[in-house]
Structures are given as structure tokens and as C-alpha cells.
Backbone as JSON, one array per atom type, in Angstrom:
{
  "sequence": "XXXXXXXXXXXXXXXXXXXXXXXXXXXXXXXXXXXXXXXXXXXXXXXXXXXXXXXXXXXXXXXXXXXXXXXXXXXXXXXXXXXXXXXXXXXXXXXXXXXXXXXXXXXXXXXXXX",
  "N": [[-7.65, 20.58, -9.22], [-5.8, 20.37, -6.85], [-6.56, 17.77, -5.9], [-5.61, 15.92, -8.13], [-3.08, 16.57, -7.87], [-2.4, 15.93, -5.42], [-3.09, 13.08, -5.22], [-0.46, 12.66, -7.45], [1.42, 13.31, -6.36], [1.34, 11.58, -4.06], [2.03, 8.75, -5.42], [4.65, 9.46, -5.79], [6.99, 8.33, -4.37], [8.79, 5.54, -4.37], [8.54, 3.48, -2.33], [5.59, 4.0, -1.65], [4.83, 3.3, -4.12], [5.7, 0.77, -3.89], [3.88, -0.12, -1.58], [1.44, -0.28, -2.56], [1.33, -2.06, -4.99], [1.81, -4.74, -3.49], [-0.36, -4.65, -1.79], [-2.68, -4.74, -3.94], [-2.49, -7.28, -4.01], [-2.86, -8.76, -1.29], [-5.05, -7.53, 1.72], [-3.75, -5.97, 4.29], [-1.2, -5.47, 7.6], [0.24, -3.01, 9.33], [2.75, -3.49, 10.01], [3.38, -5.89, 8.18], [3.86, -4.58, 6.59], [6.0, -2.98, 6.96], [7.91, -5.33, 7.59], [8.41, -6.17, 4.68], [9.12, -4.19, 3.17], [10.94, -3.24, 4.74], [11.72, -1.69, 6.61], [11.42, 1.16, 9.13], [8.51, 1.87, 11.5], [7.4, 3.67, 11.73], [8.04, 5.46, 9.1], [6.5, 3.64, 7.88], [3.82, 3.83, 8.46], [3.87, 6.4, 7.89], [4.11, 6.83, 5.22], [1.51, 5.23, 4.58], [-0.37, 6.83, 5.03], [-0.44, 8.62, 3.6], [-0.71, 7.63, 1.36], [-3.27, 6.81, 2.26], [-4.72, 9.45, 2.29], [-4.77, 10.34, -0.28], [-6.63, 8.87, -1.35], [-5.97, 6.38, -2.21], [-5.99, 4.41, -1.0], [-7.61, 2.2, 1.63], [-8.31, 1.95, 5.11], [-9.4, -0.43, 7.8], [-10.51, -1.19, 10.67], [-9.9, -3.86, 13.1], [-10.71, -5.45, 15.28], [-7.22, -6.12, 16.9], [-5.84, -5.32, 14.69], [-4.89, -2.76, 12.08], [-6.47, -2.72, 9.2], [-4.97, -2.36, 5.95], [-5.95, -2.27, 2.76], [-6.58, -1.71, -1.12], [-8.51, 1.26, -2.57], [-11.83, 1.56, -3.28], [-11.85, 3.41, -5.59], [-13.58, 5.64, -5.65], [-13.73, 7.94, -4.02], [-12.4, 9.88, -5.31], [-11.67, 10.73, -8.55], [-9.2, 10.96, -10.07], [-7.34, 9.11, -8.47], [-9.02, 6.65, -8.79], [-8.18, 6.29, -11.2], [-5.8, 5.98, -11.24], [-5.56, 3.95, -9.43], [-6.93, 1.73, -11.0], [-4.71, 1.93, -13.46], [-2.43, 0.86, -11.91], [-2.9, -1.44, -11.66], [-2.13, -3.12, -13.56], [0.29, -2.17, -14.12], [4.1, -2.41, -13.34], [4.32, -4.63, -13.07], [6.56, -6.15, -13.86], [8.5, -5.18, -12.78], [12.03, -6.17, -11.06], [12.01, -5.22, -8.53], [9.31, -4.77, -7.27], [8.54, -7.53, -7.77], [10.15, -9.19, -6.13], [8.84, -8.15, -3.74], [6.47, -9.11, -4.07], [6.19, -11.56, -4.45], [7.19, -12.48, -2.27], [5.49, -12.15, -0.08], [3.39, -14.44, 0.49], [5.33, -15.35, 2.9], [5.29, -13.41, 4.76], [3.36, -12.94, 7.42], [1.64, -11.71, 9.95], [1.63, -12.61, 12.05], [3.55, -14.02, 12.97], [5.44, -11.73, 12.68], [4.2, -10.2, 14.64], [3.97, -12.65, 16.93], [1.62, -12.95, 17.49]],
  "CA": [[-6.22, 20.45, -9.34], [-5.58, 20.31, -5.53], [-7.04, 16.52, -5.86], [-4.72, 15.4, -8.45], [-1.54, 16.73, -7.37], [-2.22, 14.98, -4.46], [-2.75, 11.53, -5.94], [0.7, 12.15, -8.08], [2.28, 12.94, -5.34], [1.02, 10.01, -3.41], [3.0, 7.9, -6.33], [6.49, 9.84, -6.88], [7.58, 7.6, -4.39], [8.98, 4.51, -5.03], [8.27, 3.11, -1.18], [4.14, 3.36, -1.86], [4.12, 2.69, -5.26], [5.76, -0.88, -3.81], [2.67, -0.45, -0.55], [-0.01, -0.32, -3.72], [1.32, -3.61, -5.44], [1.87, -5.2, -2.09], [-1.8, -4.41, -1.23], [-3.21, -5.29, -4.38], [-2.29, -9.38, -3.56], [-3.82, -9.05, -0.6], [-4.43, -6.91, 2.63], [-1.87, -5.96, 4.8], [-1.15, -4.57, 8.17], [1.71, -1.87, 8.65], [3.79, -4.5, 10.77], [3.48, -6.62, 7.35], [3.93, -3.73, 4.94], [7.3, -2.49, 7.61], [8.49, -6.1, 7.35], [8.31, -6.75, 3.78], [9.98, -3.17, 3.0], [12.48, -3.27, 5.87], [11.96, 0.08, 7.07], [10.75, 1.89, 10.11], [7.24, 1.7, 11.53], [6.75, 5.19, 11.69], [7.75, 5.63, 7.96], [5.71, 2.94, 6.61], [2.77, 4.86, 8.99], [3.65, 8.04, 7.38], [3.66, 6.02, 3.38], [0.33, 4.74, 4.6], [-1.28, 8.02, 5.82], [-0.34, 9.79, 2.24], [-2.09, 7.16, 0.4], [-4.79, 7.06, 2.26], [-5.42, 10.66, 2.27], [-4.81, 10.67, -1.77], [-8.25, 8.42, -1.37], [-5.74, 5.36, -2.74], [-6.26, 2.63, 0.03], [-8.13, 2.46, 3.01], [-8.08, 0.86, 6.21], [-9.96, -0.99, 8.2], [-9.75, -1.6, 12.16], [-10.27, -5.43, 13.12], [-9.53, -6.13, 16.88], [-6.5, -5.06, 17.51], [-5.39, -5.03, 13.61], [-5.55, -2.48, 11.01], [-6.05, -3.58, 8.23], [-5.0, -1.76, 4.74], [-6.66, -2.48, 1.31], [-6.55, -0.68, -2.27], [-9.85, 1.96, -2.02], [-12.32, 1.31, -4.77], [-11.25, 4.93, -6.0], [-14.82, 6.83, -4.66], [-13.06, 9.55, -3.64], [-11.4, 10.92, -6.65], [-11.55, 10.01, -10.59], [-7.73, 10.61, -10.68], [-7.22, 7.7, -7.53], [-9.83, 5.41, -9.66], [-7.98, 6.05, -12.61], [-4.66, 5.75, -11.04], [-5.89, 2.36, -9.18], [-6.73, 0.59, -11.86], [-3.86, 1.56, -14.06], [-1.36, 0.18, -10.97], [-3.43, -3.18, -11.43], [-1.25, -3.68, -14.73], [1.86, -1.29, -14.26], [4.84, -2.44, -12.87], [4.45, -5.86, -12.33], [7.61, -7.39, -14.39], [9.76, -4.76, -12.57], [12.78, -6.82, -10.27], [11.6, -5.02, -7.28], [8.09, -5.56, -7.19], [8.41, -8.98, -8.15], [10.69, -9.72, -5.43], [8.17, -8.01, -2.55], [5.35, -10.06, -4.09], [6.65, -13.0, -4.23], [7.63, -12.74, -0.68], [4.16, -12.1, 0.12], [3.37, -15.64, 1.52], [6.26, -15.33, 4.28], [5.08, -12.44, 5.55], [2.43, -12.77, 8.8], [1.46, -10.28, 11.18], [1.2, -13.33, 13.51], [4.98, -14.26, 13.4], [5.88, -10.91, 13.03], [3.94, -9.33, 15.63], [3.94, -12.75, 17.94], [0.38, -12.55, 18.38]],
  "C": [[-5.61, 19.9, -8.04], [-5.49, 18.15, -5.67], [-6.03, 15.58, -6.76], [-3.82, 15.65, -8.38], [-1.68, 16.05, -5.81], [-2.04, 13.35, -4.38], [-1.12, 11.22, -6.25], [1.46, 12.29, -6.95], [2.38, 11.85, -4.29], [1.96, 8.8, -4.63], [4.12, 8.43, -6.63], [6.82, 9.43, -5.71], [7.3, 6.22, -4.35], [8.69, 3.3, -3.74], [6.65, 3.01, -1.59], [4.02, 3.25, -3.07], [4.24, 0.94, -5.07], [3.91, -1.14, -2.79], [1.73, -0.84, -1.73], [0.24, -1.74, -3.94], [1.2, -4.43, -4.28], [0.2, -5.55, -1.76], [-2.93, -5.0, -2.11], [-3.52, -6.57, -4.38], [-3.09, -9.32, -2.56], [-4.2, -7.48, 0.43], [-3.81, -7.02, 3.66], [-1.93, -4.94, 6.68], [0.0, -3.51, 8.32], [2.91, -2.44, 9.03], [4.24, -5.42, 9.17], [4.32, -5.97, 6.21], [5.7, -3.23, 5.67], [8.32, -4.05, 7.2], [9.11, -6.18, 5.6], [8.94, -5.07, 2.74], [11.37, -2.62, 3.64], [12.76, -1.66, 6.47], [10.92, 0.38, 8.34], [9.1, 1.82, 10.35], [6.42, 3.18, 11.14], [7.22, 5.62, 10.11], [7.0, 4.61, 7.35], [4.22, 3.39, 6.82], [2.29, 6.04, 7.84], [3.29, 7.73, 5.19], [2.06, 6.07, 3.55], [-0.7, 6.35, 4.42], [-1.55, 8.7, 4.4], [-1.27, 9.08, 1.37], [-2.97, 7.21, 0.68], [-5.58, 8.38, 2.07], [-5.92, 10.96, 0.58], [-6.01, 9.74, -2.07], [-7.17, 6.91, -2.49], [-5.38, 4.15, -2.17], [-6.77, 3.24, 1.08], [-7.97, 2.1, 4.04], [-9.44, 0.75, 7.01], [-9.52, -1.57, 9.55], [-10.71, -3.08, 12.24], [-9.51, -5.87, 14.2], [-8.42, -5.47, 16.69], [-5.46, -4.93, 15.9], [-5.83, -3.59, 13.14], [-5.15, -2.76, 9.83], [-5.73, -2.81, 6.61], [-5.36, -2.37, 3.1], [-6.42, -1.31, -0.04], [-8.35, 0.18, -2.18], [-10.5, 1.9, -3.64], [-12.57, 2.54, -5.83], [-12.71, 6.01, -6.33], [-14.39, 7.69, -4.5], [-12.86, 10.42, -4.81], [-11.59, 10.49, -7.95], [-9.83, 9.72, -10.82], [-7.18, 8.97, -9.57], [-7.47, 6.97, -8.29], [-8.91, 5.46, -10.79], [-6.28, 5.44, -12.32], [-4.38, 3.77, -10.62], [-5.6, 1.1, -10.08], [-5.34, 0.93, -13.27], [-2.66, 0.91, -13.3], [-1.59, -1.09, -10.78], [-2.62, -3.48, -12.58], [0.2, -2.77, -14.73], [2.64, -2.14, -13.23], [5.43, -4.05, -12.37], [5.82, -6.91, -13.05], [8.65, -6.4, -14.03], [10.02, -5.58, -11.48], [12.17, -6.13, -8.7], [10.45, -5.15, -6.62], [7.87, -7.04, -7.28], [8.88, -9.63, -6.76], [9.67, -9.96, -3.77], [6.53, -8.9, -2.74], [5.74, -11.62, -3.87], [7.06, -13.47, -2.51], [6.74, -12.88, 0.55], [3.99, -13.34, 1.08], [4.26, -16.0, 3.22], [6.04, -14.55, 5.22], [3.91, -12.5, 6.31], [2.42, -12.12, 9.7], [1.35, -10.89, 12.38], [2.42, -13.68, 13.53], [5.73, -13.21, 13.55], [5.51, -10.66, 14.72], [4.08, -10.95, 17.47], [2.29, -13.02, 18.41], [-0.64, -13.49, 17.72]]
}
């Protein structure tokens, strides 16, 4: 039980259910995922941290990146199951659409400069 009330709660909000779609296009660092949500570093940190713990993306350090991905849902059955139903949910809602689509503009090398 513990395991899937952690998952759902990792999705009742509406901030990482956008990180998931976001992530699915490609991966992302948190400079990318802060840009492309418009919010704080340290809350898109604290978004990140919940999914990853709910075993529903991972990261990956790369020089002085890290890098976040969807997790091939190993951890948990409810993650895996959640995963792949977020590969077809949500995608003809106006707000998702907008942060994908925006996708291409967003660089961690114009953001960050580097």
C-alpha cells in the first residue's frame, strides 16, 4: 500500500504530472524543467525529488548536468503501470500541449549560459 500511495501522490499534482509529459519528449535538466514551468528552482527540485522517489523518473549526473528521464518503472508495478498509462493520457489537454510544444526553445545552454 505504502508503494502506491506514494506513486498517486507523486501525480495529484498538476506541476509533475506537466514534469512527466515534459520528460517523456525528451530529457531534461531542472534549469529546463524551472524554465519551461516558470517557477522556482527549489520547487521544481522538490517536484523532481517526489517523482523520483515514487520510482517515476530518474536521473542521471553528466559533467556538470543532471539529467532527468522517465524510469523504466523497475521499482514498482504501480510506477510501470502509471508510466505507461501517462504515455497516452493527457496529451490533447491546452496545457500540456503548450509546454511541449515549447520544448524546442528550451536549452540548458541558453538558459544556464554554459
Amino acid at each position: 500500500m505504502k508503494f502506491f500511495l506514494k506513486v498517486m501522490k507523486a501525480l495529484s499534482d498538476p506541476g509533475r504530472v506537466k514534469i512527466m509529459k515534459m520528460i517523456q519528449n525528451r530529457v531534461m535538466c531542472v534549469c529546463e524543467i524551472q524554465a519551461a514551468l516558470q517557477v522556482a528552482q527549489s520547487t521544481a527540485s522538490k517536484h523532481l525529488q517526489i517523482l523520483e522517489d515514487a520510482g517515476l523518473i530518474v536521473s542521471r549526473k553528466d559533467g556538470l548536468w543532471v539529467n532527468y528521464m522517465v524510469a523504466d518503472g523497475s521499482q514498482s508495478p504501480y510506477a510501470a503501470s502509471m508510466i505507461g498509462n501517462l504515455r497516452h493520457w493527457m496529451d490533447n489537454d491546452p496545457e500540456v500541449q503548450l509546454l511541449v510544444d515549447a520544448l524546442p526553445n528550451i536549452r540548458r545552454e541558453t538558459i544556464c549560459g554554459r
